[in-house]
N, C-alpha and C positions, 0 to 999 in steps of 0.2 A: 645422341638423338635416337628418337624409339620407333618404330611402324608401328604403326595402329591400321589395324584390320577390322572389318565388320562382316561377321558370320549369319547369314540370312539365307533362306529355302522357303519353298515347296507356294511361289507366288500366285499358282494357279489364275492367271491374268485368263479373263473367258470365262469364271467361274460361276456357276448362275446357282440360285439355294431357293431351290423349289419353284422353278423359273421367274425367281426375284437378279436384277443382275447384281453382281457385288461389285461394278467395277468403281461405282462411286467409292467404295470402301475402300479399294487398293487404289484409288488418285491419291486419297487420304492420307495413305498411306506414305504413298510414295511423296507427297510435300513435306511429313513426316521426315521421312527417313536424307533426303535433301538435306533439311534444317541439320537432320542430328551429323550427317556427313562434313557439316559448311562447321557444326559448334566442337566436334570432336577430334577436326582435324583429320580425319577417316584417311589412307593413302591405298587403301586398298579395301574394294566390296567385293563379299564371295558371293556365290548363290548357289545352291548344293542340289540343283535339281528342280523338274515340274516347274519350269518357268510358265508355261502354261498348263491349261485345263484340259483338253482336248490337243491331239495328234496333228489336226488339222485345225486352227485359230482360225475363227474369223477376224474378218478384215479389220474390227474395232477392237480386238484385242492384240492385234500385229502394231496399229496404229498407237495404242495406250503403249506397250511397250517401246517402240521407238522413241515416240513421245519422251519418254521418261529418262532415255538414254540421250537425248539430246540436252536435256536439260541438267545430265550430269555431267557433261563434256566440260564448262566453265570451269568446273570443282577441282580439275587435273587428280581426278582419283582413279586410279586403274581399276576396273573390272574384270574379274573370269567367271564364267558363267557355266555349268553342264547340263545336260540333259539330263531328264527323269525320265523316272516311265511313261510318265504321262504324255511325254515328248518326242517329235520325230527328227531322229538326227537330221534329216536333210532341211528340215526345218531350221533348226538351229543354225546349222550350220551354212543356211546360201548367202548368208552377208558378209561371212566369214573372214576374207578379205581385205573386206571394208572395213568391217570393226576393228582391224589389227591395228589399222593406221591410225584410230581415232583410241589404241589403249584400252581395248575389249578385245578380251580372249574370250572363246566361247568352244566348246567340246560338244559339242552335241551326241556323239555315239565313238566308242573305243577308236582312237584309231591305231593306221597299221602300224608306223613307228611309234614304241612307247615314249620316242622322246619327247612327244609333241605334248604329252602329257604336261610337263615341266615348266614352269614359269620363274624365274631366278630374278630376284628385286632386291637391287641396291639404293639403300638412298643412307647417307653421308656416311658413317663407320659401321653404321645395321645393315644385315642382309636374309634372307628369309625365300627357301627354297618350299612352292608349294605344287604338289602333284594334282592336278585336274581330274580327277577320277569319276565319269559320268554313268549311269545305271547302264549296269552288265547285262544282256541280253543274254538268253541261252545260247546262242549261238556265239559269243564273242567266249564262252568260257569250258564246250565240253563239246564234243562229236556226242550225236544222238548214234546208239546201235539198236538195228533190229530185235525185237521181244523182251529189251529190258522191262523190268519191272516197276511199278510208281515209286520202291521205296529207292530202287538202283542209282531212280535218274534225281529223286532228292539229295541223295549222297556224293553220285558226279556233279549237281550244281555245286553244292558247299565244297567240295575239295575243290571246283573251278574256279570259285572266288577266293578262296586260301591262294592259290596259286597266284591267279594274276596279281593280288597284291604282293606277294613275296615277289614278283619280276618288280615289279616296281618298287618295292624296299632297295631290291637289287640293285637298281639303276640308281635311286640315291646316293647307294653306300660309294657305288664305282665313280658316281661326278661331283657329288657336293656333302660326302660327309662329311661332319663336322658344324653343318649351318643351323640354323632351325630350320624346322622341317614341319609344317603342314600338308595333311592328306585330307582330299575331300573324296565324297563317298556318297552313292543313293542308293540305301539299301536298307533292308531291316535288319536291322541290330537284336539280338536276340535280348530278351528282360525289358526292350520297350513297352511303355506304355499306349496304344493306341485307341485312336478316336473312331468312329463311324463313318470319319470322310476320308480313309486312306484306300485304294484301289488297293485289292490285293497283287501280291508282288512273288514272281516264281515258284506260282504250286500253293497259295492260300498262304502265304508268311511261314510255311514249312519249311524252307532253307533258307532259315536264320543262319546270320552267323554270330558265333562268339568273341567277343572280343580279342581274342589272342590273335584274330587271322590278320588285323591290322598291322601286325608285329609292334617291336620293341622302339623303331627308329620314330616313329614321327612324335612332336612338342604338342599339337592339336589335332583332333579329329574332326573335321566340319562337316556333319551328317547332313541330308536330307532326306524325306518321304514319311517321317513320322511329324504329324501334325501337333501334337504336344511338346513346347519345348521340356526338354530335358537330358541329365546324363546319363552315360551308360557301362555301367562294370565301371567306370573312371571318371572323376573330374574331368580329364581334358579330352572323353570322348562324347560329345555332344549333338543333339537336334536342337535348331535354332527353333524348329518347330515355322507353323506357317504364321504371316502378322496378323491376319484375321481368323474370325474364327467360320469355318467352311461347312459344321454341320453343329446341330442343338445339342448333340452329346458334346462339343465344346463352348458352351456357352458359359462355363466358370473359368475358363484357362483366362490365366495370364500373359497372354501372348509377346513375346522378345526378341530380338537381335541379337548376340555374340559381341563383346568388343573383346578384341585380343591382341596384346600388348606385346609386341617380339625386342627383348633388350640382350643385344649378343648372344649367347642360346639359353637365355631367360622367355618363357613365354606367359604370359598371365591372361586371365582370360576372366569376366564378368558380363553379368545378364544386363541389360538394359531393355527395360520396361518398354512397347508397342503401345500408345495410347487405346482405349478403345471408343469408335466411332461410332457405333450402336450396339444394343443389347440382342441377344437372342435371349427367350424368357421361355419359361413354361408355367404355363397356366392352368391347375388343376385343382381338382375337389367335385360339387354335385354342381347342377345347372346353376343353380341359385350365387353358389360361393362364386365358379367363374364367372357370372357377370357382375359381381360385386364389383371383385377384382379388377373386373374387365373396367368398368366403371371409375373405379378410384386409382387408374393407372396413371401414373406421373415420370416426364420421361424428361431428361437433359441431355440427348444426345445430341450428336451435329446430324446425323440420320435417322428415318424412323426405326425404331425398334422393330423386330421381326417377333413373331411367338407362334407357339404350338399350342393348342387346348389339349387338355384330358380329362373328358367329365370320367367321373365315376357315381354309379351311383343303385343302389343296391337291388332292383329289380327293371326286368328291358317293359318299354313305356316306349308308346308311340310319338308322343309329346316329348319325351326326354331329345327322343332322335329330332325332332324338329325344331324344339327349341336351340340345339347345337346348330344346325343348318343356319336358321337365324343368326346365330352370333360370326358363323363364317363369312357372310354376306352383309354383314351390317358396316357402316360407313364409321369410322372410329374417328375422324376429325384427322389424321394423319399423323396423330401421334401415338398408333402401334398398328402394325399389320399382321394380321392373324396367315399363317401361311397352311397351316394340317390341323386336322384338328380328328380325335380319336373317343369314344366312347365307350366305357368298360359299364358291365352288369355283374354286379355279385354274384345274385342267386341263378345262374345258367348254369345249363349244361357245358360240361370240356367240350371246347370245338363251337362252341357260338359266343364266347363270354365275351368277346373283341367283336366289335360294329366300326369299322371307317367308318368314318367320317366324309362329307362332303368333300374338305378339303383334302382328303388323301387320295392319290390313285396308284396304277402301276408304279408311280418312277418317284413315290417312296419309299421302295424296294432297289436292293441290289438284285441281279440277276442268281446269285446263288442263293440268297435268303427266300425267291420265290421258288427256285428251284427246289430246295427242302420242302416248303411248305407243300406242295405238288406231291411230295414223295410221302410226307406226312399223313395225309389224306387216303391213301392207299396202304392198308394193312397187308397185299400179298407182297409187299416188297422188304428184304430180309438183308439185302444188302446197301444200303442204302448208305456206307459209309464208304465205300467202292465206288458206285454212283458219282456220289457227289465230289470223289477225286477225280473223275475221270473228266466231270463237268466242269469244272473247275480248267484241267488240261485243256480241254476245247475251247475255255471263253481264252486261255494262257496267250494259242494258235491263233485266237480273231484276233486278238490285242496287238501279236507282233505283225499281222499283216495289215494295220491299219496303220501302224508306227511306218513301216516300208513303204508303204503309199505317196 
């Protein structure tokens, strides 16, 4: 008799895309992934992080998630669940408890004893030891010292995450070698491929780590925080990637699950396909071409389709900009909703060739992507790749004391 596990991350429950909410998308989801739990015989679901979207969930994304956790109790399938970055341990972890007795682990931030880390599952001659490994905080993995340097304290995070994994290789070796062994992890993997919608993570994704720091001992690696599924340096180190898709630079992914197959310390592991509930599109060419398009758009999804415009169109025209306006604000019958929309000119000067669009504002922007542009605009600035480390440092500083909160 085999375990069957299911490897899933980064649910971002709360998650709004261009203040459209997506939670329709993740009920979807989650009937989905019920059905595939109920047909695949699942005895165990992971979730590798960023259960939610924000630090502090509203009440309808606390309520979806419970929701969904109630609805799994029937299935007798054990859940362990960690924190991301995105995530505040104490959030995680105030049910904590309670979940234990209803067969939900949940880690919300490192804790003190690594044993707590450990979840040991037998069921009839199989058994499969998996380490709960939830996103390393700077502070769970390096003492900060006075006047280090940006590059000091990049190189004390990576040897910190080397480390606490090697303690926890440790603790393996010393209580259950010998078993299978999954390690789950939220972190960036160095050679990921990444999307647009991943919050930067310790310093801009500059302490990656390499595959080697997971060591030798674990059967699977169940990643989260990269939104594309995919593997890394190995077969069996993996991002489950998230089930939808959270920004229009993932509007081609294939979005998946994990099944993973533990037979004695045999581990197997296959992608299983995430339906998709609606399209994210883009829609581009001169005025004339997007509203063809726009016009002969034909949609099967269970949701409305979501899109971007991008006219282009080889001289700036006042008409151009308003006819774009028009097509932001036009009524499409509900079967596609236009969300940003952008307008390029050929023949312009560097520095005006891009026009927003109506539907674009601030919070089309990350915060570093505006902050370059700011620095861009200003020719006496010479350091500007200094800067933008530092700026980066500082959003590092607001992120952890939101998570604390």
């Amino acid at each position: 008799m085999s375990i069957k596990i299911l490897h899933t991350a980064d649910w971002h429950i709360g998650k709004q895309l261009h203040k459209i909410d997506l939670a329709p998308d993740m009920e979807l989801f989650f009937d989905w992934l019920l059905l595939c739990i109920q047909e695949q015989k699942i005895d165990v679901l992971l979730m590798s992080g960023d259960l939610f979207d924000q630090a502090n969930p509203s009440q309808a994304a606390m309520t979806q998630y419970y929701q969904f956790l109630k609805r799994l109790i029937p299935l007798s399938c054990k859940v362990i669940i960690t924190g991301g970055n995105h995530d505040s341990a104490h959030v995680i972890n105030a049910p904590k408890e309670l979940l234990q007795l209803l067969d939900i682990k949940v880690v919300g931030g490192v804790p003190e004893d690594i044993s707590e880390l450990f979840v040991d599952i037998e069921i009839g001659d199989d058994s499969v030891v998996i380490a709960a490994v939830p996103f390393l905080k700077d502070r769970d993995i390096r003492n900060a010292a006075p006047g280090e340097s940006y590059s000091d304290k990049i190189q004390l995070i990576k040897e910190g995450i080397a480390g606490y994994f090697k303690s926890v290789n440790d603790y393996y070796n010393s209580n259950y070698s010998g078993k299978a062994y999954i390690l789950m992890a939220h972190l960036f993997a160095q050679g990921a491929s990444i999307s647009d919608s991943e919050r930067e993570i310790q310093i801009g994704n500059q302490a990656s780590v390499v595959s080697a720091v997971f060591g030798e001992e674990p059967h699977y690696i169940a990643l989260g925080h990269i939104h594309r599924p995919q593997m890394v340096s190995r077969p069996f180190i993996r991002y489950s990637g998230s089930p939808i898709a959270l920004s229009f630079s993932e509007k081609k992914d294939v979005k998946e699950v994990v099944l993973v197959t533990v037979d004695g310390t045999s581990v197997t592991y296959e992608a299983l396909a995430v339906p998709k509930f609606r399209k994210l599109v883009s829609i581009t060419g001169t005025i004339e071409e997007v509203e063809a398009k726009i016009a002969a758009y034909q949609s099967e999804s269970v949701l409305v389709d979501l899109a971007e415009i991008i006219v282009e169109e080889e001289s700036e025209n006042i008409a151009h900009i308003k006819a774009l306006e028009n097509i932001l604000t036009s009524d499409l019958d509900g079967k596609l909703q236009i969300l940003k929309g952008s307008i390029h000119f050929k023949n312009t000067t560097v520095g005006t060739s891009k026009l927003l669009g109506q539907g674009e504002d601030i919070k089309d922007f990350s915060a570093v992507q505006l902050f370059q542009k700011r620095l861009e605009q200003d020719e006496s600035v010479t350091n500007s790749t200094e800067l933008i480390h530092a700026f980066k440092e500082i959003l590092e500083g607001l992120d952890a004391v939101e998570l604390d909160d």
